[in-house]
Biopython code that builds the backbone (N, CA, C, O; Angstrom):
import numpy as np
from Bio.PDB.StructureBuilder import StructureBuilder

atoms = [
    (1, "UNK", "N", (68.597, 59.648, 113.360)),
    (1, "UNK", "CA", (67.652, 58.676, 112.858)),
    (1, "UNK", "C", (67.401, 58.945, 111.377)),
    (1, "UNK", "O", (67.430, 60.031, 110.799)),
    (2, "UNK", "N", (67.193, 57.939, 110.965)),
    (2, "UNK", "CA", (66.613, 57.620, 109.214)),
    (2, "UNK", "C", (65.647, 57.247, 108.960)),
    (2, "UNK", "O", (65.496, 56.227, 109.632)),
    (3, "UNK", "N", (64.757, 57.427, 108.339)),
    (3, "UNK", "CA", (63.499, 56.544, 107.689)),
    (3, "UNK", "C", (63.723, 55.810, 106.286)),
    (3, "UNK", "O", (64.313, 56.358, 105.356)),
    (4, "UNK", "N", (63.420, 55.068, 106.251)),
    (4, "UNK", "CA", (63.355, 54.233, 104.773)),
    (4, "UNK", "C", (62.036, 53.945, 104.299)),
    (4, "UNK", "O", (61.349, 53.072, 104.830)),
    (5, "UNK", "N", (61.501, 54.877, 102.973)),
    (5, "UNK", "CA", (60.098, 54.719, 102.791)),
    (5, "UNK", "C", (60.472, 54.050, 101.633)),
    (5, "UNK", "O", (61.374, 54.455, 100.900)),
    (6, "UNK", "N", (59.875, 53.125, 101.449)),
    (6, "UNK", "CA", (59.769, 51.996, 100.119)),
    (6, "UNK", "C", (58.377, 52.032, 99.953)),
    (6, "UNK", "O", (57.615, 51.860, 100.905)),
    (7, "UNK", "N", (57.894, 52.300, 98.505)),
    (7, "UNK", "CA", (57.060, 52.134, 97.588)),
    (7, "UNK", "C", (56.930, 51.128, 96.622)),
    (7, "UNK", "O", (57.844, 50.839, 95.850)),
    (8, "UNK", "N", (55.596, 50.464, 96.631)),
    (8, "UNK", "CA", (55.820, 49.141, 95.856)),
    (8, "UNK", "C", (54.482, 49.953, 94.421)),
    (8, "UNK", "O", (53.617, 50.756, 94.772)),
    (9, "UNK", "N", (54.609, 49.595, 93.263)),
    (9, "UNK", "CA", (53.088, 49.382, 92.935)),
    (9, "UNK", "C", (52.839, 47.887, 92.659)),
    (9, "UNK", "O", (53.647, 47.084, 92.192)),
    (10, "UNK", "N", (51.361, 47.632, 93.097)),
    (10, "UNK", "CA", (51.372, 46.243, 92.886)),
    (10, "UNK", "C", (50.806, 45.882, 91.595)),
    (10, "UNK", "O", (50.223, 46.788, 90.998)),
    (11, "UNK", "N", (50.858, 44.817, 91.085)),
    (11, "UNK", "CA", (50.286, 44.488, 89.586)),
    (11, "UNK", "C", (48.544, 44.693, 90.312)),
    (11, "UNK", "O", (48.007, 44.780, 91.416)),
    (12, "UNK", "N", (48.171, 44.692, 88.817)),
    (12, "UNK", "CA", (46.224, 44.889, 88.849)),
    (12, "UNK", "C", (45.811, 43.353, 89.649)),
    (12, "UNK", "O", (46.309, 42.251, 89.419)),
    (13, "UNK", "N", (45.048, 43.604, 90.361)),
    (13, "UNK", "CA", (44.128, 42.711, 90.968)),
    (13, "UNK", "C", (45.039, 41.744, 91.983)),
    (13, "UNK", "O", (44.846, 40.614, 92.434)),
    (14, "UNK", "N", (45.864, 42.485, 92.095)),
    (14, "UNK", "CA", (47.056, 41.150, 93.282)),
    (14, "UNK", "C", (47.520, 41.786, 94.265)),
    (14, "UNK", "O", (48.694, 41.624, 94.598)),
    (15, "UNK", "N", (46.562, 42.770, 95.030)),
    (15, "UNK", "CA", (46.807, 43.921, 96.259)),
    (15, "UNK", "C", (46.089, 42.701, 97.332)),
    (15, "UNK", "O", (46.789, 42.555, 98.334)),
    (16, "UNK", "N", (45.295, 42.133, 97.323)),
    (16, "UNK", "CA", (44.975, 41.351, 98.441)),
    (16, "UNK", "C", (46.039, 40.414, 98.309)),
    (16, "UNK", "O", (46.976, 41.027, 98.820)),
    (17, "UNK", "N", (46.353, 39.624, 98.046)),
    (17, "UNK", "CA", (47.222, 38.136, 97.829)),
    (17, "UNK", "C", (48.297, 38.996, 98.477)),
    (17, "UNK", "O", (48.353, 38.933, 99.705)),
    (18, "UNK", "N", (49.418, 40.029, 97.660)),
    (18, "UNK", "CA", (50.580, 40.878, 98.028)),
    (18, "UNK", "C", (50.008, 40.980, 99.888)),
    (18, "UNK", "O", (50.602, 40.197, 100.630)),
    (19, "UNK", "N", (49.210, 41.655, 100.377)),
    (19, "UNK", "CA", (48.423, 42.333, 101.723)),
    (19, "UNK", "C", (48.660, 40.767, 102.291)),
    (19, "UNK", "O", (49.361, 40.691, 103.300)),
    (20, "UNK", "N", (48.130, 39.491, 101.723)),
    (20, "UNK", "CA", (47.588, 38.593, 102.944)),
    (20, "UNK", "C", (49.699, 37.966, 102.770)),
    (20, "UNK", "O", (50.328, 37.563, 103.748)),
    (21, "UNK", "N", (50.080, 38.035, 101.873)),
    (21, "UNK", "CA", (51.782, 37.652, 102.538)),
    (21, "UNK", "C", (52.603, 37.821, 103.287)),
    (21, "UNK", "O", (53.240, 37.131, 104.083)),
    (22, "UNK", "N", (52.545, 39.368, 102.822)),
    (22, "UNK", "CA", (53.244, 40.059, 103.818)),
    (22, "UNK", "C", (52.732, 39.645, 105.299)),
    (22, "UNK", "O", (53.452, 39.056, 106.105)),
    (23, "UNK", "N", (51.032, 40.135, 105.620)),
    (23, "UNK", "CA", (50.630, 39.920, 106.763)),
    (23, "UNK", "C", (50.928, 38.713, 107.410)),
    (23, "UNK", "O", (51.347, 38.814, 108.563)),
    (24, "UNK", "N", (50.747, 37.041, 106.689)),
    (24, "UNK", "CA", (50.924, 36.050, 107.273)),
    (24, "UNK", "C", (52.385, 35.199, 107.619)),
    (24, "UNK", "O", (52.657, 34.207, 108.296)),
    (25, "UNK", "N", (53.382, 36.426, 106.528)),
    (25, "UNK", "CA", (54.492, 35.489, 106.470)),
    (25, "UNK", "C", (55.536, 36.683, 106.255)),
    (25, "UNK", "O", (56.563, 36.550, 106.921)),
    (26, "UNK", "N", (55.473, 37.739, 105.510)),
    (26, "UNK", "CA", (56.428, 38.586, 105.380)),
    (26, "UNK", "C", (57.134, 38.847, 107.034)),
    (26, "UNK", "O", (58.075, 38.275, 107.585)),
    (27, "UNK", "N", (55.972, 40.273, 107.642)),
    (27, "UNK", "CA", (56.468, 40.566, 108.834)),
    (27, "UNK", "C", (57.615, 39.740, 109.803)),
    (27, "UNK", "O", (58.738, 39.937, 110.268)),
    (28, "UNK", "N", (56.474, 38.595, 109.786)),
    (28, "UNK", "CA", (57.449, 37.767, 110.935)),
    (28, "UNK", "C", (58.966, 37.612, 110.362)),
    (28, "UNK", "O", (59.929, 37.661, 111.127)),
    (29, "UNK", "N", (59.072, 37.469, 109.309)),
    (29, "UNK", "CA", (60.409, 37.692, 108.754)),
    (29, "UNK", "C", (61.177, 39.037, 108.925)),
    (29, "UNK", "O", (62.020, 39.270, 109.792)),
    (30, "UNK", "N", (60.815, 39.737, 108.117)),
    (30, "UNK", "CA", (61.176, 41.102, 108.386)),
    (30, "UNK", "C", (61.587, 42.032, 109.517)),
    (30, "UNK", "O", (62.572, 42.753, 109.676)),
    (31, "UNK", "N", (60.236, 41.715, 110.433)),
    (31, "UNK", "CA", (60.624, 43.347, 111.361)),
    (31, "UNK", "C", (61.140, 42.296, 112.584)),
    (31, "UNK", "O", (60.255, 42.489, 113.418)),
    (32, "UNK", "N", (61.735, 41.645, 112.969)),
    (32, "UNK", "CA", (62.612, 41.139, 113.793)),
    (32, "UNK", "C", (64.099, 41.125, 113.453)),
    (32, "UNK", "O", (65.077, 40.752, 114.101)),
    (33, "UNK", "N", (63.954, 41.685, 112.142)),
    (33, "UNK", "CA", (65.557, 41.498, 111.638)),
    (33, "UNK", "C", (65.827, 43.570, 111.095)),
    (33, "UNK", "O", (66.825, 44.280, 111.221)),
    (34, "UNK", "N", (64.758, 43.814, 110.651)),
    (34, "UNK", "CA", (64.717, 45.124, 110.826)),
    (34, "UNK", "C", (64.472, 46.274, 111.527)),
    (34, "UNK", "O", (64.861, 47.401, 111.218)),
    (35, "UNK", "N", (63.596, 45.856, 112.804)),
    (35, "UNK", "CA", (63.578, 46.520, 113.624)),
    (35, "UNK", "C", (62.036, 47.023, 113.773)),
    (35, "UNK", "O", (60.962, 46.432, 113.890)),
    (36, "UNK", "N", (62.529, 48.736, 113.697)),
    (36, "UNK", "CA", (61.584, 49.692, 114.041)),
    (36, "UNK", "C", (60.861, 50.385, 112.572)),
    (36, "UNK", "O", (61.280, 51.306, 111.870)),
    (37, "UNK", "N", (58.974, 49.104, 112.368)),
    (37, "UNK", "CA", (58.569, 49.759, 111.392)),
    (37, "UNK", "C", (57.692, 51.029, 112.092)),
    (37, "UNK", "O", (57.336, 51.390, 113.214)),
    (38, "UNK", "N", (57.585, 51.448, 110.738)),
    (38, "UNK", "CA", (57.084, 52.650, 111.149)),
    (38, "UNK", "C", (55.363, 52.655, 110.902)),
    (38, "UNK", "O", (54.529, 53.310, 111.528)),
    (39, "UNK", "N", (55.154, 51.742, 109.826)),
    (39, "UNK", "CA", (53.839, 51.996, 108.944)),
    (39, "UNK", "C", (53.987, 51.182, 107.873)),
    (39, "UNK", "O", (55.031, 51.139, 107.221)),
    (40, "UNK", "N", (52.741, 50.342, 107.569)),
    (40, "UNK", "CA", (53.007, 50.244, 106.342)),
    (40, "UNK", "C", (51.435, 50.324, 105.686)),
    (40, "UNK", "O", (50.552, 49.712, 106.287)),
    (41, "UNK", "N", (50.975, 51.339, 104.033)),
    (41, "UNK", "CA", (49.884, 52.113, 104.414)),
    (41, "UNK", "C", (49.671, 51.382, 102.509)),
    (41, "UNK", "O", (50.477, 50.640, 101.948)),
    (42, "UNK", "N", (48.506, 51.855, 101.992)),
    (42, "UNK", "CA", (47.815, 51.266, 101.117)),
    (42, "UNK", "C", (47.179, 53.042, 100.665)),
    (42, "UNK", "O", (46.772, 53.814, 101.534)),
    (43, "UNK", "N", (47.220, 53.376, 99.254)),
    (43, "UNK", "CA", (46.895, 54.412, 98.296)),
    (43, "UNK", "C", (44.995, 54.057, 98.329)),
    (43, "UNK", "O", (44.355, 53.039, 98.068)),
    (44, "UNK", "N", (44.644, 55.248, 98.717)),
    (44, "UNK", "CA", (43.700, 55.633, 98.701)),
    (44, "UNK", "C", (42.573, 56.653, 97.685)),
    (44, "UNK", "O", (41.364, 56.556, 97.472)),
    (45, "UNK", "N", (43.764, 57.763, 97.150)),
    (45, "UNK", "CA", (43.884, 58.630, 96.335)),
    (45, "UNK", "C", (44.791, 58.580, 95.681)),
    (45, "UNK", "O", (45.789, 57.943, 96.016)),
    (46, "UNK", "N", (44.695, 59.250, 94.548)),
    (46, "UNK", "CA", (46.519, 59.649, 93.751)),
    (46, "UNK", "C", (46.575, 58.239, 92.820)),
    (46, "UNK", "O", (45.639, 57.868, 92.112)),
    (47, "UNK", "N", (47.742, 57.597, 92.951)),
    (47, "UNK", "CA", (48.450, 57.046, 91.723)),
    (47, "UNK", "C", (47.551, 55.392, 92.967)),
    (47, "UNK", "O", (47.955, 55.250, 94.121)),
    (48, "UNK", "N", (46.824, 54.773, 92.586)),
    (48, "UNK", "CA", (46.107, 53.733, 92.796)),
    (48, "UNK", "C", (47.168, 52.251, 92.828)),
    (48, "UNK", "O", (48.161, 52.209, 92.103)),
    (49, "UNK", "N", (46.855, 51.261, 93.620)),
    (49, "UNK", "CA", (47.507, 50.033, 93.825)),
    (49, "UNK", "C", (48.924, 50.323, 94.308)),
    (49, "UNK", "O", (49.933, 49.752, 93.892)),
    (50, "UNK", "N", (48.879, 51.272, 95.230)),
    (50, "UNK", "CA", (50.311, 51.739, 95.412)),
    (50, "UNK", "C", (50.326, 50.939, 97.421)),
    (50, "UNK", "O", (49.405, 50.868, 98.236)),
    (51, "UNK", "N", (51.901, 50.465, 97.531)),
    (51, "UNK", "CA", (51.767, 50.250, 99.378)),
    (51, "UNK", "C", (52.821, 50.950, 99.413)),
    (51, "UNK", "O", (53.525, 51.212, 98.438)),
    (52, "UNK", "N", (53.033, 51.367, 100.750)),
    (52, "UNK", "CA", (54.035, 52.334, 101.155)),
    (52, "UNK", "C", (54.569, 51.983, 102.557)),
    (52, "UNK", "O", (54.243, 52.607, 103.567)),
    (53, "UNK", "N", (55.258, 51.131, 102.544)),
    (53, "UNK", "CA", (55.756, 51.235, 104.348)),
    (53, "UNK", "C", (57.086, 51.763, 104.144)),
    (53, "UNK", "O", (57.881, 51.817, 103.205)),
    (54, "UNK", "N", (57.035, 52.311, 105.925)),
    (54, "UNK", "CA", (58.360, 53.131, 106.626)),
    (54, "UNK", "C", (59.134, 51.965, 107.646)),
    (54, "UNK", "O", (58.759, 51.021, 108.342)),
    (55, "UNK", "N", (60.148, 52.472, 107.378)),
    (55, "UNK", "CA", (61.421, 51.583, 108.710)),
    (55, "UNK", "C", (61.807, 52.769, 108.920)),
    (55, "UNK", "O", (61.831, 53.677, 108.088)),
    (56, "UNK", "N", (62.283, 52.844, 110.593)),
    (56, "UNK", "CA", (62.926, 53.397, 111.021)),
    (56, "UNK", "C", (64.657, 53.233, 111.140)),
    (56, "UNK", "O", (64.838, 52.029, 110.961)),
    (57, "UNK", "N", (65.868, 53.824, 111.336)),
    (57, "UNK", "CA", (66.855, 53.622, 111.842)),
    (57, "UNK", "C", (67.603, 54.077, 112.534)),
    (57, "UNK", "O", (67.393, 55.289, 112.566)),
    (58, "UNK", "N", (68.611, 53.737, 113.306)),
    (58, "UNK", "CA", (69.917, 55.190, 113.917)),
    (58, "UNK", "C", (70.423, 55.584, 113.102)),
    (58, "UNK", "O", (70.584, 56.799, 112.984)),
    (59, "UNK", "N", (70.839, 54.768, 112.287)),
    (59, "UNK", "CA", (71.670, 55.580, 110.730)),
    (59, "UNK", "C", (71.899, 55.275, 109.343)),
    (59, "UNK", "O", (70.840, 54.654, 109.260)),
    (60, "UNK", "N", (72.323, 55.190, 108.310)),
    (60, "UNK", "CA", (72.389, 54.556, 107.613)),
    (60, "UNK", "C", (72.872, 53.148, 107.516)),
    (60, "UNK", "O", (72.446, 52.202, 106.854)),
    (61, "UNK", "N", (74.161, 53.283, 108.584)),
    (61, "UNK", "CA", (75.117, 51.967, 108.458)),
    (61, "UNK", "C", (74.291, 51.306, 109.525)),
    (61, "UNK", "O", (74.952, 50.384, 110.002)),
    (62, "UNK", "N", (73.003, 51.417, 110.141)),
    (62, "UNK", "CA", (72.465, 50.352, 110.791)),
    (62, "UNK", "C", (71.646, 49.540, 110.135)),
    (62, "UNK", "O", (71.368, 48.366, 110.379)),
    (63, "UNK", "N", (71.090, 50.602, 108.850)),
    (63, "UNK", "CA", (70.316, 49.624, 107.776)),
    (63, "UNK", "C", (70.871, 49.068, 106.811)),
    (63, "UNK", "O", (70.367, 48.228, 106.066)),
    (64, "UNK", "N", (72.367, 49.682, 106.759)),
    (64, "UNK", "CA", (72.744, 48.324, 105.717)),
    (64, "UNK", "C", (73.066, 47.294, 106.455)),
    (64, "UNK", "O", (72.916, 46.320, 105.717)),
    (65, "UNK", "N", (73.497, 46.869, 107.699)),
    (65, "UNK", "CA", (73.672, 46.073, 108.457)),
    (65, "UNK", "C", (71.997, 45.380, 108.653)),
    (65, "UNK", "O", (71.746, 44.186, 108.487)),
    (66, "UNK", "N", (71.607, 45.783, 108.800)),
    (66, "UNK", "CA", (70.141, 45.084, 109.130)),
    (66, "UNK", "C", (69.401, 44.428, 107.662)),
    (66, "UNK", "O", (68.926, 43.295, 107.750)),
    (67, "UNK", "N", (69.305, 45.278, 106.121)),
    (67, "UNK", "CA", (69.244, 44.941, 105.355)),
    (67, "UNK", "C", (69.846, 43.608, 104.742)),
    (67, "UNK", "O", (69.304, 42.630, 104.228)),
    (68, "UNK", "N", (71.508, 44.023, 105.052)),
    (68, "UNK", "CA", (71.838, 42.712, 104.523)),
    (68, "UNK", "C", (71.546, 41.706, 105.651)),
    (68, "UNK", "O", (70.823, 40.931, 105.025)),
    (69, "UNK", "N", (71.594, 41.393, 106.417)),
    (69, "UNK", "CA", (70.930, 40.236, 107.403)),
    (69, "UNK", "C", (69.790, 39.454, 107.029)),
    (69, "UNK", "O", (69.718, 38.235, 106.878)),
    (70, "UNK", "N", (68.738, 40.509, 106.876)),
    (70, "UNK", "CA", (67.762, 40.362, 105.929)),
    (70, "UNK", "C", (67.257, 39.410, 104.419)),
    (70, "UNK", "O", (66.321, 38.667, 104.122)),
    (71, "UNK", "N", (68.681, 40.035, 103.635)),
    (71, "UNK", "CA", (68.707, 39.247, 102.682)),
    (71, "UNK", "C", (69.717, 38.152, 102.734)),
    (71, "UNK", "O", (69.841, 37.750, 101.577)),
    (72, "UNK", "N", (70.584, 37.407, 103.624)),
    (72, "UNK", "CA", (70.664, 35.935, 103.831)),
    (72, "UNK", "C", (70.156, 35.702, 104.624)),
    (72, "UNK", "O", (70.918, 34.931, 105.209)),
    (73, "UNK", "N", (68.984, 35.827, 105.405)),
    (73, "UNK", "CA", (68.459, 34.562, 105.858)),
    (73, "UNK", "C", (67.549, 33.777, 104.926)),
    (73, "UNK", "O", (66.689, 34.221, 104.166)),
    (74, "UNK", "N", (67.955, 32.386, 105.165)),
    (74, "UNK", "CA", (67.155, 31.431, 104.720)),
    (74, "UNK", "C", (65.953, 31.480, 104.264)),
    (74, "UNK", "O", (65.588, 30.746, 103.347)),
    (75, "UNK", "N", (65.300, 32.212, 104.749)),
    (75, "UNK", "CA", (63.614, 32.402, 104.556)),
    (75, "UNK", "C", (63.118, 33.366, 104.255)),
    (75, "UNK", "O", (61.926, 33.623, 104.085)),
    (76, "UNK", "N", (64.065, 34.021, 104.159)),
    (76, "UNK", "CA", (63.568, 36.134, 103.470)),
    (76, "UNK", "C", (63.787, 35.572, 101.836)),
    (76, "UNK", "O", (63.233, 36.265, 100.982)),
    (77, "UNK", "N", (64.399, 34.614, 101.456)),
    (77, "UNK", "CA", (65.570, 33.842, 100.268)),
    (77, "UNK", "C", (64.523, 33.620, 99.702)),
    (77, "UNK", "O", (64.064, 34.192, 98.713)),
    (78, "UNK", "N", (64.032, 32.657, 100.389)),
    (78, "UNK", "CA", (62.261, 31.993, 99.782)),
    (78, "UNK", "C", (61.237, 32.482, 99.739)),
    (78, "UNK", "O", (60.397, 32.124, 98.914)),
    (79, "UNK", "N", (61.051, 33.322, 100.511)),
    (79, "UNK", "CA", (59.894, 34.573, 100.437)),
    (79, "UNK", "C", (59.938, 35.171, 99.270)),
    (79, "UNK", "O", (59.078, 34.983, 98.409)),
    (80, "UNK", "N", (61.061, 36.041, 99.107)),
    (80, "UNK", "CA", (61.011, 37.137, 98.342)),
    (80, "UNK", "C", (60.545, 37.232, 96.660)),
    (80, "UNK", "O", (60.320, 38.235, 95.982)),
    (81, "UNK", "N", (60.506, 36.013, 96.350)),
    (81, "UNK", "CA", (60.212, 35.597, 94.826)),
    (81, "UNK", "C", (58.832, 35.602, 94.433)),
    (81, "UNK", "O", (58.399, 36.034, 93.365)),
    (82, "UNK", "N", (58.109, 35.045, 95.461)),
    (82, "UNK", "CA", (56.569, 34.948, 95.806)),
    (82, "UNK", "C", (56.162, 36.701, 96.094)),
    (82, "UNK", "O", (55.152, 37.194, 95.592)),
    (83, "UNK", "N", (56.729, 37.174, 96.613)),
    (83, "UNK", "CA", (56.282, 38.770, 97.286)),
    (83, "UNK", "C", (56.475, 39.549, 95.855)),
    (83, "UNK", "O", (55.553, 40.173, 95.330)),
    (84, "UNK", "N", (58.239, 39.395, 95.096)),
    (84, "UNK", "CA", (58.424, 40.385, 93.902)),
    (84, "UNK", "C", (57.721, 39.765, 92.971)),
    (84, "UNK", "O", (57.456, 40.644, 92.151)),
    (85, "UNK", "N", (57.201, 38.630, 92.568)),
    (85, "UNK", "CA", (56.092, 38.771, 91.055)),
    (85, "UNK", "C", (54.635, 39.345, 91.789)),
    (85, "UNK", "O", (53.618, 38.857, 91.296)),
    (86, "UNK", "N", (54.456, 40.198, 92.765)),
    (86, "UNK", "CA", (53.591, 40.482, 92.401)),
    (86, "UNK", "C", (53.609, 42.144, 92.558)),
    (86, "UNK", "O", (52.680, 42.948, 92.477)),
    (87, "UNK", "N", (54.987, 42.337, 92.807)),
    (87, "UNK", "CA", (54.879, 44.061, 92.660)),
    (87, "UNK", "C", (55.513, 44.303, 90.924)),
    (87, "UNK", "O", (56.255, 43.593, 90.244)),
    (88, "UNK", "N", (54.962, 45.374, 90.686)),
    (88, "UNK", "CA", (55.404, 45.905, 88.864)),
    (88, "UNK", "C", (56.085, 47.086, 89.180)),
    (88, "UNK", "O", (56.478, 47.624, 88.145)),
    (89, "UNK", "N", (56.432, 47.805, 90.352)),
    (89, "UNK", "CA", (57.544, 48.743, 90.245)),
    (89, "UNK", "C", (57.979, 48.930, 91.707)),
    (89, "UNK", "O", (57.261, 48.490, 92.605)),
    (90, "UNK", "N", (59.069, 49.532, 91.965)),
    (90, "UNK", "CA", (59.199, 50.011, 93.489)),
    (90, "UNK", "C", (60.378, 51.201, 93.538)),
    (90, "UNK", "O", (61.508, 51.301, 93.060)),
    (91, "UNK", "N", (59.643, 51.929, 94.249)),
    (91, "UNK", "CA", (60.869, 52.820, 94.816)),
    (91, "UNK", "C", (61.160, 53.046, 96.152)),
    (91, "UNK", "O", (60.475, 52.740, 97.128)),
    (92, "UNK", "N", (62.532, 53.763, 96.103)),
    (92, "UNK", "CA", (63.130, 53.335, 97.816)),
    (92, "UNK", "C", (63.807, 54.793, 98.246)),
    (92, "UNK", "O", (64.888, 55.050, 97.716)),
    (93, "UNK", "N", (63.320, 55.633, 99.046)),
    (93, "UNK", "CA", (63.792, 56.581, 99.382)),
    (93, "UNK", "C", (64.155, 56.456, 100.948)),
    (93, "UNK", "O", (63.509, 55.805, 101.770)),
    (94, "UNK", "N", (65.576, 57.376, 101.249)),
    (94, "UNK", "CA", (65.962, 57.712, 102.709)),
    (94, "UNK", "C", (65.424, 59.049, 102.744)),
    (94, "UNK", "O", (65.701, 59.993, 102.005)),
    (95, "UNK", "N", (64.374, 58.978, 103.997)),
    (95, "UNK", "CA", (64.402, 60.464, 104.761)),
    (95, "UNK", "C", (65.359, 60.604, 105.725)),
    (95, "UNK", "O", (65.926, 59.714, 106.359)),
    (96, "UNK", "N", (65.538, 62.156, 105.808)),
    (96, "UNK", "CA", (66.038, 62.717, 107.235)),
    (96, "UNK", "C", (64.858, 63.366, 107.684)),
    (96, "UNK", "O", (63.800, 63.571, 107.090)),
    (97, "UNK", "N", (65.280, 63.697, 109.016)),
    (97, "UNK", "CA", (63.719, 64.439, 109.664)),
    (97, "UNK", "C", (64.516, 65.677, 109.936)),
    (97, "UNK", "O", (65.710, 65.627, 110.229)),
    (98, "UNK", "N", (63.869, 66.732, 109.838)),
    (98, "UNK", "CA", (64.412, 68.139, 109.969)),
    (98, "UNK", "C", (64.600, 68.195, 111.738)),
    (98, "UNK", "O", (64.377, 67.322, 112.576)),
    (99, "UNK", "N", (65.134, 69.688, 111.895)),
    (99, "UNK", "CA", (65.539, 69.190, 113.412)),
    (99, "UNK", "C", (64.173, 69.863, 114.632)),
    (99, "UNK", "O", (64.211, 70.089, 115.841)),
    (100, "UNK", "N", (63.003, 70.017, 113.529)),
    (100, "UNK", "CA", (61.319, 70.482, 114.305)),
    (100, "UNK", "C", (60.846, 68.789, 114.112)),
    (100, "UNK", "O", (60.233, 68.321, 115.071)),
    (101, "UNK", "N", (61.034, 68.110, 113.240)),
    (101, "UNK", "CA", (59.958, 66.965, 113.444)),
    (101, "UNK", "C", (60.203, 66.296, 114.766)),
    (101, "UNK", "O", (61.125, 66.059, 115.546)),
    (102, "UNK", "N", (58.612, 66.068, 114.592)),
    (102, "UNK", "CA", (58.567, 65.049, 116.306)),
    (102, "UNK", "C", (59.329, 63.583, 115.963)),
    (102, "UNK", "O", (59.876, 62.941, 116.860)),
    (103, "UNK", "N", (59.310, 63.268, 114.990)),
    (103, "UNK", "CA", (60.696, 61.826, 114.764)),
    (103, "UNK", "C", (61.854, 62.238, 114.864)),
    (103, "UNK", "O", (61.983, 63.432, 114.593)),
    (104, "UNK", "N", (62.843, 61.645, 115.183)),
    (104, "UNK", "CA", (64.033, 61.777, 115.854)),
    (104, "UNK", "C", (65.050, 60.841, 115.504)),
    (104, "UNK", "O", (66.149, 60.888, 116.056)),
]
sb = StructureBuilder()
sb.init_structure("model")
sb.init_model(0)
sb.init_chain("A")
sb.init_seg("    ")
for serial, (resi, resn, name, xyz) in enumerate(atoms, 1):
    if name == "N":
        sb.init_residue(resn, " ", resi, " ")
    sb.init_atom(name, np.array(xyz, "f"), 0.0, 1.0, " ", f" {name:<3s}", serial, name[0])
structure = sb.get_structure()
């Protein structure tokens, strides 16, 4: 298994609007074509206006398979323009889980 933690920061004052998209329109797009999320969490402390969700996978080549799916469908196409003006940076890391973590 893999995790995919993606980090967005969002521009100043556009964390609710970014929050109510995803919630009303992202997901349903997304995690039917991606699968197994893990989380997706909001900065509390530390570096501020930050979101952070996890996907799970079996492996890498299941998320590029699932990724690209992702990006042709029709409606991830039209989404995504509305979702990226309102993030100002993102990063995208793969975990592995060591062979003690309870993820698998």
């Amino acid at each position: 298994m893999i995790l995919e933690e993606r980090i967005y920061r969002i521009r100043s004052g556009q964390m609710s609007q970014y929050l109510a998209l995803v919630r009303e329109e992202g997901l349903a797009i997304q995690q039917p074509i991606l699968g197994h999320l893990i989380g997706y969490f909001v900065t509390e402390i530390g570096p501020l206006s930050h979101v952070v969700h996890m996907w799970a996978y079996q492996s890498f080549e299941e998320r590029q398979r699932r990724r690209q799916l992702l990006a042709l469908d029709p409606r991830w196409q039209a989404f995504i323009p509305r979702l990226t003006a309102l993030i100002e940076d993102s990063q995208n890391r793969i975990l592995l889980p060591t062979d003690f973590s309870p993820l698998q």
